[in-house]
C-alpha positions, 0 to 999 in steps of 0.5 A: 398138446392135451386133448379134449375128452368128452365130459359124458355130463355135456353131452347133447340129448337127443329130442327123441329122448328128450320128448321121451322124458316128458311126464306129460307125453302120455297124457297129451297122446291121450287127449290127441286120441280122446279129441279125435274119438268125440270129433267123430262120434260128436256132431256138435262137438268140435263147434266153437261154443262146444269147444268153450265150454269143454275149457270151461269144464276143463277148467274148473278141474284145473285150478285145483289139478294144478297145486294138486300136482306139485303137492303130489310131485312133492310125494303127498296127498291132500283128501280135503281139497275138494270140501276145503273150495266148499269152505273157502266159499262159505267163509266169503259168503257168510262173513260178508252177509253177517257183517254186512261188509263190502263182500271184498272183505269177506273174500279177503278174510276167506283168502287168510282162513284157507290159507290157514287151513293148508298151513294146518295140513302141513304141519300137522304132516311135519310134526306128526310124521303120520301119513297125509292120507291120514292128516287129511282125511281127517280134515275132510272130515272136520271141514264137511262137518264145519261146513254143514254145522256152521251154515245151519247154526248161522244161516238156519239152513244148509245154504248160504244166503244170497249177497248178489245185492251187496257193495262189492258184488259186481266187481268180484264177480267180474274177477272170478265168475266173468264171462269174456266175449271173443267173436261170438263165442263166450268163454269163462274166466277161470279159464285165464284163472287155469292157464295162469296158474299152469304158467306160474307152476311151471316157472317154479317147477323148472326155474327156480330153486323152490322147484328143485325142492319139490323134485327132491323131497318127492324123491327121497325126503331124507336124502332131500334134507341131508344136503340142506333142503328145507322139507318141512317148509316145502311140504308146508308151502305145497298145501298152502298151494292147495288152498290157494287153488280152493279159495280161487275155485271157491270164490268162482263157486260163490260168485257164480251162483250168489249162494253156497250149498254147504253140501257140495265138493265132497269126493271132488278131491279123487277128481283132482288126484285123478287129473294129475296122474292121468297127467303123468304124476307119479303116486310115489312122488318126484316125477311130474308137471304142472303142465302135464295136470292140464292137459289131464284136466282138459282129458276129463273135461273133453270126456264129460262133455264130449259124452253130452254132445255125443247123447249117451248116457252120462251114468257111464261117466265114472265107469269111463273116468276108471278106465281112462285113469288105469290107461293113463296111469299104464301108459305112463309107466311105459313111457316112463320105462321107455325113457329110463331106457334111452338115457 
């Protein structure tokens, strides 16, 4: 008679440990904390409207903090997020008034171009081999260039001109800059747009094998490709991510306002970084969740509003946005430790 020995890879975790390994578990301690501070020194803070429009500021950031994420989950960066909404807007608007189309062509063609530019990102990365801060500082600059150059040369200033009576309007503001009425309380729509794409990542990320290619190429990139994962197609896929979150926050910006300041979006990029470390993403890549940048953008916007509805002064804001993202990124890197050391 043989006896069963205890196989050390089938043994149960613990969900104190299992909690532990959570990237995300600093953040939402963080925001359980950020929550209570402003629910105390806010009066209006935990009204309903209030509450409203702490997601909807939340989720402004999230859209982007999400692709963001997996991108730096997968070991890179991306410089040109933020200009790369303000592109993605621009697109939609002006081909839609230049060609006097339904604005839902515009829309169409704005999908395509910003997908082409995270394309671009991406191969560049691969081809060159050079860093993504350098492939991508360099497209922030080609885009904040093209943005103000060709909104001046077609439009002769550096906003867009308004489409809101154009075929088409109507409706594409009711995907993307709607306002749902639930009681009596008003909430955005990008905020579905948010919890939306926070679900679709997290499926990739923990369910699919695309996600067990972000996990290793973040990792070790050379150790990735060995056993046959396809790098460079994975890095590529990441930045198109980014542009699909861009083109979704820029066609919420267009609709929104009906014109586009060619201007805007500039240094929003650090924003999206920041909201995904604070979240648990590790700089160095292979350590991260999607759920986890949520939860890091619902902290920025509970601060940014949270400092309104408390009446200070709102030029303390980015002193307050440095702080939280060296505490964050500190407690991270405990639990991370703390987890390392219980398994």
């Amino acid at each position: 008679m043989t006896t069963l020995t205890s196989d050390e890879r089938l043994l149960r975790v613990s969900p104190l440990r299992r909690l532990l390994g959570r990237p995300e578990l600093g953040s939402v301690v963080g925001a359980l904390a950020v929550f209570v501070f402003f629910a105390f020194a806010a009066d209006s803070f935990l009204r309903a409207g209030s509450l409203s429009t702490v997601l909807y500021a939340s989720s402004t950031i999230g859209i982007m903090a999400v692709p963001v994420a997996l991108l730096m989950i997968g070991g890179e960066f991306d410089l040109s997020a933020g200009v790369m909404v303000t592109s993605s807007a621009l697109v939609s608007s002006m081909f839609s008034y230049q060609m006097t189309a339904n604005v839902w062509v515009g829309v169409g063609v704005s999908l395509l171009v910003t997908l082409a530019i995270g394309a671009f990102n991406g191969f560049m990365l691969t081809r060159t081999k050079l860093p993504s801060f350098i492939i991508t500082l360099g497209t922030f600059l080609m885009l904040t260039g093209m943005n103000l150059g060709f909104t001046k040369l077609i439009d002769g200033t550096v906003s867009t001109k308004t489409i809101a009576d154009m075929e088409g309007f109507p409706t594409a503001r009711d995907v993307f800059a709607s306002t749902l009425t639930i009681g009596d309380v008003n909430f955005k729509i990008t905020i579905l747009w948010w919890f939306a794409l926070v679900a679709v990542a997290s499926w990739i990320l923990l369910r699919t094998r695309a996600g067990n290619w972000i996990f290793a190429v973040g990792g070790n990139q050379d150790a990735a490709r060995a056993v046959g994962v396809p790098v460079d197609k994975t890095k590529i896929g990441l930045y198109m991510g980014v542009a699909f979150g861009a083109w979704i926050s820029g066609q919420h910006l267009l609709f929104s306002y009906d014109v586009v300041q060619s201007g805007e979006g500039v240094g929003n990029e650090l924003i999206y970084i920041i909201a995904a470390v604070i979240g648990g993403c590790l700089i160095t890549g292979g350590y991260g969740s999607a759920a986890g940048s949520a939860v890091g953008a619902l902290i920025f916007g509970m601060t940014s509003k949270g400092i309104v509805f408390a009446e200070w002064n709102p030029d303390w804001f980015k002193f307050s946005l440095g702080a939280m993202l060296l505490l964050a990124t500190l407690l991270n890197a405990w639990v991370r430790k703390r987890a390392e050391a219980t398994t």
